[in-house]
C-alpha positions, 0 to 999 in steps of 0.5 A: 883526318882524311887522306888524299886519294891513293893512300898517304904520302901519295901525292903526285910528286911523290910518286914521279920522283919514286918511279924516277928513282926506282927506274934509274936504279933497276936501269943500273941493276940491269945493265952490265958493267960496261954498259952503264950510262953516263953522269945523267944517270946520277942527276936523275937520281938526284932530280928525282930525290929532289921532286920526292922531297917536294913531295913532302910540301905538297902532301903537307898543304893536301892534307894527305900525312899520316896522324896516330889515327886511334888517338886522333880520331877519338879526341874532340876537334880543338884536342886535334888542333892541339896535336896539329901544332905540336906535331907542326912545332917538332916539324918545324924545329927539324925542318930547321935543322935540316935547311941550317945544315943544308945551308952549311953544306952548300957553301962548302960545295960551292966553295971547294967543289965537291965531287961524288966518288965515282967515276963520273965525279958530279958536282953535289951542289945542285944536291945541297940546293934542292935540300935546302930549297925543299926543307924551306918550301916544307917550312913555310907550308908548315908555317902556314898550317901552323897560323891556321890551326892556331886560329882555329883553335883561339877564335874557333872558326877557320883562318882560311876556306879549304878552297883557298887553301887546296886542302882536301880535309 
């Protein structure tokens, strides 16, 4: 399977909320104890956290998640369809898991207010949303894939042209 260009997990909002991270992080490590910013600090973390887990739709629908390439390369295209659906079907099942979990914990924050311990004390409501929103955006991109490649595999012709769909393979 091709990946996108600049490697895998590669994709544009990937990279921003990594650099987001990486900055934020290496700006705290850098400043003194008294010197350190205010609460923006932590929303930008977790802003940035937020745009790295939406990364992970945004590869899924360009292609660009790493297979066991030795394995992968060497079966004929319906055994890779094959592959593609199971590997979509424990995705999903964790994907599941994780937007049911994140659900939970979003109504506790909401509902007794939870706080960060640190000095500054943020709200982790927005941190639940974002959780949760970026697992449903997977899952449907998931979804998606799974109905195309399940397609291909009975009838043996695409669902959907790559231009439709913004693939890249």
């Amino acid at each position: 399977m091709a990946q996108a260009e600049g490697g895998p997990f590669q994709s544009r909002p990937a990279k921003i909320g990594g650099s987001q991270i990486l900055g934020v992080q290496s700006e705290q490590a850098a400043a003194g104890p008294g010197q350190r910013r205010h609460p923006l600090t932590v929303q930008e973390r977790q802003q940035g956290d937020a745009v790295g887990a939406l990364g992970g739709a945004f590869a899924q629908q360009r292609k660009a998640h790493i297979n066991v390439d030795i394995l992968y390369l060497s079966v004929p295209p319906r055994w890779k369809h094959v592959f593609n659906l199971l590997s979509y079907l424990l995705g999903g099942f964790f994907l599941v898991i994780v937007c049911h979990l994140g659900w939970g914990k979003m109504e506790e924050a909401i509902e007794f207010d939870y706080r960060r311990q640190s000095e500054w004390a943020p709200s982790m409501i927005h941190f639940w949303v974002m959780i949760v929103a970026a697992s449903a955006v997977f899952l449907l991109q998931l979804s998606s894939d799974f109905l195309q490649n399940l397609w291909q595999l009975m009838t043996g012709q695409p669902l959907l042209d790559d231009r439709e769909t913004g693939g890249s393979a």
